[in-house]
C-alpha positions as a printed Julia matrix, in Angstrom:
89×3 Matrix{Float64}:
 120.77   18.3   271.04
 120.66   20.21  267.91
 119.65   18.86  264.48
 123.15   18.93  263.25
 124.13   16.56  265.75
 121.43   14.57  265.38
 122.15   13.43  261.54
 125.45   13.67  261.87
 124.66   10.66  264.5
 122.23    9.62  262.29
 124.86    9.31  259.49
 127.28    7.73  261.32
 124.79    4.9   261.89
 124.1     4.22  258.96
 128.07    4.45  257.71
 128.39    2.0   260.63
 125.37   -0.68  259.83
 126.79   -0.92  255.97
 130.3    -1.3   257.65
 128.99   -4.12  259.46
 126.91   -5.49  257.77
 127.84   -5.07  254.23
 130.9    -7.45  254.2
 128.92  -10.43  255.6
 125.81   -9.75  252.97
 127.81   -9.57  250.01
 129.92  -12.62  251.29
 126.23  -14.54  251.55
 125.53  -12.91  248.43
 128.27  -14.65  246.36
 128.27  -17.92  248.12
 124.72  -18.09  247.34
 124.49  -17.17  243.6
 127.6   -19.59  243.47
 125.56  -22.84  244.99
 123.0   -21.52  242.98
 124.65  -21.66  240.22
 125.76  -24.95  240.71
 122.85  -26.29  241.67
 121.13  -25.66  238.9
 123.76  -26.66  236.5
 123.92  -30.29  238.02
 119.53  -29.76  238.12
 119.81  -30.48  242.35
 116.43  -29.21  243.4
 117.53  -29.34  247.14
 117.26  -25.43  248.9
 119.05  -27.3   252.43
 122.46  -27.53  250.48
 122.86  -23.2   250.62
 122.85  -23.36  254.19
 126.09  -24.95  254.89
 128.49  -23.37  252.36
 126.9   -20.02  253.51
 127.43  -20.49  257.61
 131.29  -21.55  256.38
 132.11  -18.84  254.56
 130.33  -16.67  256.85
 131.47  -18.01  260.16
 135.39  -17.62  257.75
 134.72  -13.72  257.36
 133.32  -12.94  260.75
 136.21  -14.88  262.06
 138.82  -12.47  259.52
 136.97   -9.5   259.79
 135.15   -9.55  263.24
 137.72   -7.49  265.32
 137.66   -4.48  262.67
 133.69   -4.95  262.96
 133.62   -4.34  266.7
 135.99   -2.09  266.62
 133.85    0.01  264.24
 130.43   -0.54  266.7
 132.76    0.37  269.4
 133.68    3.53  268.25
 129.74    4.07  267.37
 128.58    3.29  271.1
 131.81    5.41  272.48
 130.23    8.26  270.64
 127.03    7.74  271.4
 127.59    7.66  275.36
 129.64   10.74  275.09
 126.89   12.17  273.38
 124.5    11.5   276.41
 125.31   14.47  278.78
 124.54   16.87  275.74
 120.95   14.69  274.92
 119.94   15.3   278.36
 119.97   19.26  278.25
């Protein structure tokens, strides 16, 4: 396997892992400087009230976005296997 191939694979990864998981950390992000802010507005010192408006919202854009998520580590893996034969040389 040449080097080409391997950063170009390389590349992809990484194109792929923000893909994934960038949608579902920024949601988190948001939701949490939102509580956040709320929570310190009203002066609630209690770090167990994140979790649950986080695993909602979450849970919301997994459920909107997972297909187009797998379909993106699908395409990843599908490359990767056909890539196999030519690692093997």
């Amino acid at each position: 396997m040449s080097e080409q191939t391997v950063f170009a694979l390389l590349r992809q990864t990484m194109i792929t892992a923000l893909t994934v998981g960038g949608p579902l950390l920024l949601a988190a992000l948001a939701v949490g400087l939102l509580v956040g802010l709320i929570l310190a507005v009203t002066q609630i010192q209690e770090p167990t009230l994140t979790f649950l408006p986080k695993a909602i919202v979450l849970g919301l854009v997994f459920m909107l976005l997972g297909p187009m998520l797998f379909h993106q580590m699908e395409g990843l893996l599908t490359h990767v296997i056909d890539l196999l034969p030519q690692a093997a040389r």
